[in-house]
N, C-alpha and C positions, 0 to 999 in steps of 0.2 A: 630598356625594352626596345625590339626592334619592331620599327615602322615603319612607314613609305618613305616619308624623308631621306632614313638610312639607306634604305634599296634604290632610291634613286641615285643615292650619290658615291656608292659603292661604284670603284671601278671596273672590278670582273666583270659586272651586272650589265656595267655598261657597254665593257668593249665587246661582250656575248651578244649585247641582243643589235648594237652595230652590224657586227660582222653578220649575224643571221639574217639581218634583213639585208645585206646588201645581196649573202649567195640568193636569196628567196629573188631581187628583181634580178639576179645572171639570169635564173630559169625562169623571168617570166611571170612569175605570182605576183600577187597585188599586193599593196602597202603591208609589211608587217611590224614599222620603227614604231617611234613614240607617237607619232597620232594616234593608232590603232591604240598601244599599249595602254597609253594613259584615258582613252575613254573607255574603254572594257575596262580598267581598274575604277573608273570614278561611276561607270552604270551599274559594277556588279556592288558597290558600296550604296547606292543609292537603293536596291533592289530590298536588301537587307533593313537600310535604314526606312523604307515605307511600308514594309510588314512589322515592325514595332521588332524587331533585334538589336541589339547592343552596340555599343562602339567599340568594343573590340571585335564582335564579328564582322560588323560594317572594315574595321581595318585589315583584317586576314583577309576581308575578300577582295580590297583593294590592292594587298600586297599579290596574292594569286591573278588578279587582271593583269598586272604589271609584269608579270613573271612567266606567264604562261605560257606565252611563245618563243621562249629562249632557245626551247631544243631545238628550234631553227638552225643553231649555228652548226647541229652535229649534223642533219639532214630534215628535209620534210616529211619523209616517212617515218611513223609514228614517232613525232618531234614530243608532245607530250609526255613519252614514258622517259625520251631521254630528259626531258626538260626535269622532268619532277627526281632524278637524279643529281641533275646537275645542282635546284635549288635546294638538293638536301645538304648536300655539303657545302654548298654556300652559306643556306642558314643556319647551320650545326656550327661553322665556322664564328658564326659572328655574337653564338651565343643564345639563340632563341631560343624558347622551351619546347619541348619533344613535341610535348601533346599539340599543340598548335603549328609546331614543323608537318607533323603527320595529317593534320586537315588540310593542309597548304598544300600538299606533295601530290596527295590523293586527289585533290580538285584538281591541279594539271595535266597528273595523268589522265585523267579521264573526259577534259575537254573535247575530244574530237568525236564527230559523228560515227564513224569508221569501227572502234571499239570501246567507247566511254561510254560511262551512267552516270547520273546525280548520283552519289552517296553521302552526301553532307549537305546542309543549307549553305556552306559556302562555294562547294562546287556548282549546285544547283543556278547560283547566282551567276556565277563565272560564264558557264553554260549558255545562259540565256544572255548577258552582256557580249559573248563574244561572236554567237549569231546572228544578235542584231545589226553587227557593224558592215551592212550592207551601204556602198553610198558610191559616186560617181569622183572624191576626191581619194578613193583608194586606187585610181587606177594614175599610173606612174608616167607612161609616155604620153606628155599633151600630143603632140602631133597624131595621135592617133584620136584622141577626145571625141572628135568632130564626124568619127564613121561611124556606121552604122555597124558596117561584115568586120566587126571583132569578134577572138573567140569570144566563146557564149560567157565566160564569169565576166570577162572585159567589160563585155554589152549589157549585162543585167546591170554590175556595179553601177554602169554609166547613165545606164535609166533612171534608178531612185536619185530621184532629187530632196529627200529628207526622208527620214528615217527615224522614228521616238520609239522608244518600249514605255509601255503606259502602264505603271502598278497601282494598281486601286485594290486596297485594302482592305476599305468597308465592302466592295463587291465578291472579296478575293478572286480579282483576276487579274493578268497581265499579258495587255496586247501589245503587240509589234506592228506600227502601225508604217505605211509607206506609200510613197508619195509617185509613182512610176510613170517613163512617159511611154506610152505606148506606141509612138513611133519610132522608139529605138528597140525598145523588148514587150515581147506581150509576157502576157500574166502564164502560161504555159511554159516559158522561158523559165520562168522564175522556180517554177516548182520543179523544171526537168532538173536542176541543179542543186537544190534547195531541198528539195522535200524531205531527206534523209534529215537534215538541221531543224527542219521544224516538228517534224516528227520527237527531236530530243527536245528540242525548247518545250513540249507540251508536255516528256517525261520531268524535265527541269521543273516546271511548274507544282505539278500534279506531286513532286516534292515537297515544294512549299505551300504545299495545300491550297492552290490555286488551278485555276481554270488557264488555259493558253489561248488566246484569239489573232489570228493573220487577218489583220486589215488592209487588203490593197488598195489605195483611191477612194475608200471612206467609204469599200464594200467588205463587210467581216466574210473571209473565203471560210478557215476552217477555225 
């Protein structure tokens, strides 16, 4: 049966999402190697595993966090559709079973704010783990750490000083909760950039039969 383990140690897998995250810092975009990867694979497993779902869901969704931003390596623009190509033949390759290829494929594609939906409880998951990964160690050039006049994703990243997505189950709700300093980005910073992401994080939820809450600085905005 194919797992995480496997996908990690597969070398296409690897020298794909390498190379994609190297073109991703030529042009400037923030972190998309293994930090990024593997905590959207181990949030979107966690997401699943505290709304009472399975361990194998919990592991499709961890294999789709890990996988989802491969199409990086063919371009940024809609990286997703290619991604969810590329992991088809990957995964068809190494033997995985269809129906579980097909929820995987489909959760990728449809990651991005631009043209995605939830259509599955695993994409649902993916969705919302991979919005969250808001945080001040995605941004690449130290020497720059320390300004303020970055672009705006630089600056907002660089603001949140922590970042939880909180699933409560007996509430059914899951907040994104953030820590911002306000003398790097204000709270309008964050929505001019964002709001299209949180907008999905609450379709994402409202999947899993849950409520969606933006916590800035322990004030719930929406």
């Amino acid at each position: 049966m194919v797992d995480l383990e496997k996908i990690k140690k597969h070398k296409e897998v690897d020298a794909l999402i390498q190379k994609g995250d190297e073109y991703l810092s030529a042009q400037g975009f923030t972190e998309h190697g293994y930090r990024h990867l593997n905590l959207v694979s181990h949030i979107a497993s966690n997401v699943l595993e505290r709304l009472g779902y399975g361990e194998r869901d919990m592991e499709l969704a961890s294999i789709a966090g890990y996988l989802h931003d491969i199409g990086n390596v063919v371009g940024r623009h809609e990286h997703g559709i290619s991604g969810a190509a590329i992991v088809y033949n990957i995964l068809t390759r190494m033997g995985m079973d269809p129906v579980e290829i097909a929820v995987i494929i489909s959760s990728i594609g449809n990651h991005e704010e631009e043209y995605g939906e939830p259509v599955n409880h695993v994409g649902a998951a993916l969705i919302l783990a991979d919005k969250s990964d808001v945080h001040r160690s995605r941004i690449r050039n130290a020497e720059f750490k320390d300004a303020v006049n970055l672009d705006i994703h630089d600056r907002v990243n660089y603001a949140v000083k922590h970042s939880f997505l909180r699933v409560d189950e007996g509430k059914k709700s899951i907040d994104l909760e953030l820590q911002i300093d306000l003398k790097i980005s204000s709270v309008i910073d964050y929505f001019e950039i964002f709001l299209k992401r949180m907008m999905m994080c609450r379709k994402a939820a409202d999947f899993l039969d849950c409520d969606f809450n933006l916590v800035i600085n322990e004030n719930k905005l929406v």
